[in-house]
N, C-alpha and C positions, 0 to 999 in steps of 0.2 A: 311364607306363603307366596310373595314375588317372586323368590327362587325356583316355587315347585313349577310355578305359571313358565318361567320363561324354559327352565328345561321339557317343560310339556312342550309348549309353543316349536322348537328348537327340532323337537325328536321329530315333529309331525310335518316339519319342511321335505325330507327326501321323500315322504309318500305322495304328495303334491306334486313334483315335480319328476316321479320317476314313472309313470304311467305315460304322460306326453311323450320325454325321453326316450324309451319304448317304441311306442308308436311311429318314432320319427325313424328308429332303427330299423323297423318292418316296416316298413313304409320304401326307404331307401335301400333295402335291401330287395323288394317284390318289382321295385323298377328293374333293378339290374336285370330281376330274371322274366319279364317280361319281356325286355330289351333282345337277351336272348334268343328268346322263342322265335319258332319257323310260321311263315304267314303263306297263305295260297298266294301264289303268280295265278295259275290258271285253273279252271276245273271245268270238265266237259265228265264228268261219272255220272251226273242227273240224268243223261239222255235214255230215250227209248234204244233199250240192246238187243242184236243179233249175234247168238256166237256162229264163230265160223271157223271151220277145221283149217287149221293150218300142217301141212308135211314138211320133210326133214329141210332145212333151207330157206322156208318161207319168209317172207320181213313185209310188214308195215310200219306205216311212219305218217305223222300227222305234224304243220305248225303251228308254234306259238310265235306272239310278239310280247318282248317282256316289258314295252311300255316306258314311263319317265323314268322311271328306279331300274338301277345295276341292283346285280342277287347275286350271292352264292346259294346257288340249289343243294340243296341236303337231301330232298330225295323225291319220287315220282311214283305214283299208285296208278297201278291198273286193275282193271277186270280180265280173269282166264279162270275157267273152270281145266282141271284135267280131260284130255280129248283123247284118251284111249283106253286100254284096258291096263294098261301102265302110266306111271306118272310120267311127266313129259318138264322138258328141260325149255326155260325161258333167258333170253337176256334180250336187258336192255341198254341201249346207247342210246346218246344225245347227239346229235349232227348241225353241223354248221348247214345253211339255209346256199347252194348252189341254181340261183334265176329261178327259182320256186319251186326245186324240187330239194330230194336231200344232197347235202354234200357230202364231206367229210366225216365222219367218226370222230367229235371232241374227245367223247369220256364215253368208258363202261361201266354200266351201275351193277354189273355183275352178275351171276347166272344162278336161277333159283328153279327147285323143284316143285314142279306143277301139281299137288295130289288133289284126289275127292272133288267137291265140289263147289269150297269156299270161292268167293267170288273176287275179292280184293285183293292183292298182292302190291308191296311197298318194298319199291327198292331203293334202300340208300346208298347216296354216294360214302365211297372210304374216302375220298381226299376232297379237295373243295373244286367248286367246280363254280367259276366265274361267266356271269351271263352278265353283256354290257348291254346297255338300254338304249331301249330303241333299233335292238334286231331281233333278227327270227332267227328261230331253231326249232329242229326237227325231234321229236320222240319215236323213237322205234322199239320194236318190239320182233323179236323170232325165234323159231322154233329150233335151236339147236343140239336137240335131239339128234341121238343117229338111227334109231328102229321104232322111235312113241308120235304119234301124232300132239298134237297143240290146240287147246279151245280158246280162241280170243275174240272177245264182246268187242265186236264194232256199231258205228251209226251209221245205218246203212239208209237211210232218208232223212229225209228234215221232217219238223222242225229240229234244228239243233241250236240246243243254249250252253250257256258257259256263263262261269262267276272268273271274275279276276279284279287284280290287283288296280289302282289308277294307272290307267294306258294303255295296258295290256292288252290280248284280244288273240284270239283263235278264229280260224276259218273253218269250215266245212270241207274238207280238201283231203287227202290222201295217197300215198305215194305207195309201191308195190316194188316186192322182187322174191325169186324163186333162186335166186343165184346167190343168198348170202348178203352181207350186207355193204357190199362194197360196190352194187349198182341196181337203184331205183327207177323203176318206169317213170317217164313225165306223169307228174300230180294232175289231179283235177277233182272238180266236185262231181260225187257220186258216195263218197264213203271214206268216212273218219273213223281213226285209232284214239277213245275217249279216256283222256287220263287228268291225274290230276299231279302239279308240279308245284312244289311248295321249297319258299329259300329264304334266305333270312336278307332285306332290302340293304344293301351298300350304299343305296345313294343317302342317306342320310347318317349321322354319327354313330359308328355301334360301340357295342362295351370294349372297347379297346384298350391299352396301357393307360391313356390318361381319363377313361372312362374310371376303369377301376383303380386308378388314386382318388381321385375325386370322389366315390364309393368307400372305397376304405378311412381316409381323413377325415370324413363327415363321420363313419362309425364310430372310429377313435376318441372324436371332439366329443360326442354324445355321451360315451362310455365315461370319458374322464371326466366328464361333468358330473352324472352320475356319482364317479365314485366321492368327489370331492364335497358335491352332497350330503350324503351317507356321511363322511368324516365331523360333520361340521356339528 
């Protein structure tokens, strides 16, 4: 009778402790991918929209300030419906910030086919693309197209709002060129290019090498525990 007790008692330890165990796996496993995940820097999409035909050549550009946190931006949504009787050809680039206007050309997030009349378009970066904190950059968008015209939703009055990250911030401002994107009218407020720019924050620890030893050890620890458990 003692005997059956203690092998009872004995067999009903691993279910005791393998549900916590578990838990603590998903648990440790839902941070890492949490950790992962892309967070908004900036977002002006909420705003009251006007589209507005853009031709072969045309470029706007609107900034951002990415605030106390460095990013690697993974990607940038805007608003274009198709603006002609053909789909029409969009790219967009990130630009370094030249005394308030756009500068330079950092990165190309690539060139995408404008059709019908969906309204959102998200273009991700292919390679990483580092925003340090505490400066501006520029979003541009143009129609490089060579015979289709381009519908791009601007904010062409205030009020304009924006969501962002701690520190971050957007202006009401906007930069022009008809020449390509290699020179911008001097900015000013009158009319915003409203997008939205989402990155995953570097200024604090991401899943990195000792990110995921620290993830995997703890799994290991769990698991063997586990099994030694079960054996017992």
């Amino acid at each position: 009778m003692m005997l059956r007790k203690k092998i009872a008692l004995t067999a009903a330890r691993p279910s005791r402790l393998r549900n916590p165990a578990l838990g603590a796996v998903i648990a440790l496993l839902s941070v890492a991918v949490r950790l992962a995940q892309a967070d908004t820097i900036v977002s002006s999409l909420s705003n009251t929209l006007t589209t507005v035909g853009f031709t072969h050549g045309s470029w706007v550009a609107s900034p951002f300030q990415t605030g106390f946190q460095s990013w690697t931006l993974t990607n940038v949504t805007l608003s274009m419906p198709q603006g002609g009787a053909s789909s029409g050809l969009a790219d967009v680039r990130v630009f370094s910030d030249n005394a308030g206007q756009p500068g330079i050309s950092l990165a190309d997030l690539g060139v995408q086919t404008i059709t019908g009349s969906q309204q959102l378009w998200s273009f991700a970066a292919s390679t990483d693309i580092e925003l340090a904190s505490g400066t501006t950059y520029w979003i541009g968008v143009g129609n490089v197209s060579t015979d289709q015209g381009l519908n791009v939703d601007l904010v062409s009055s205030p009020p304009f709002t924006f969501t962002f990250a701690p520190g971050a911030a957007m202006t009401f401002s906007g930069a022009s060129s008809t020449n390509g994107p290699t020179s911008f009218d001097p900015s000013g407020v009158g009319t915003a290019l409203p997008f939205q720019a989402d990155g995953i924050s570097t200024g604090v620890p991401e899943p990195g090498p000792f990110a995921c030893l620290f993830v995997g050890g703890a799994t290991l620890f769990v698991f063997r525990r586990l099994h030694r458990q079960s054996t017992v």
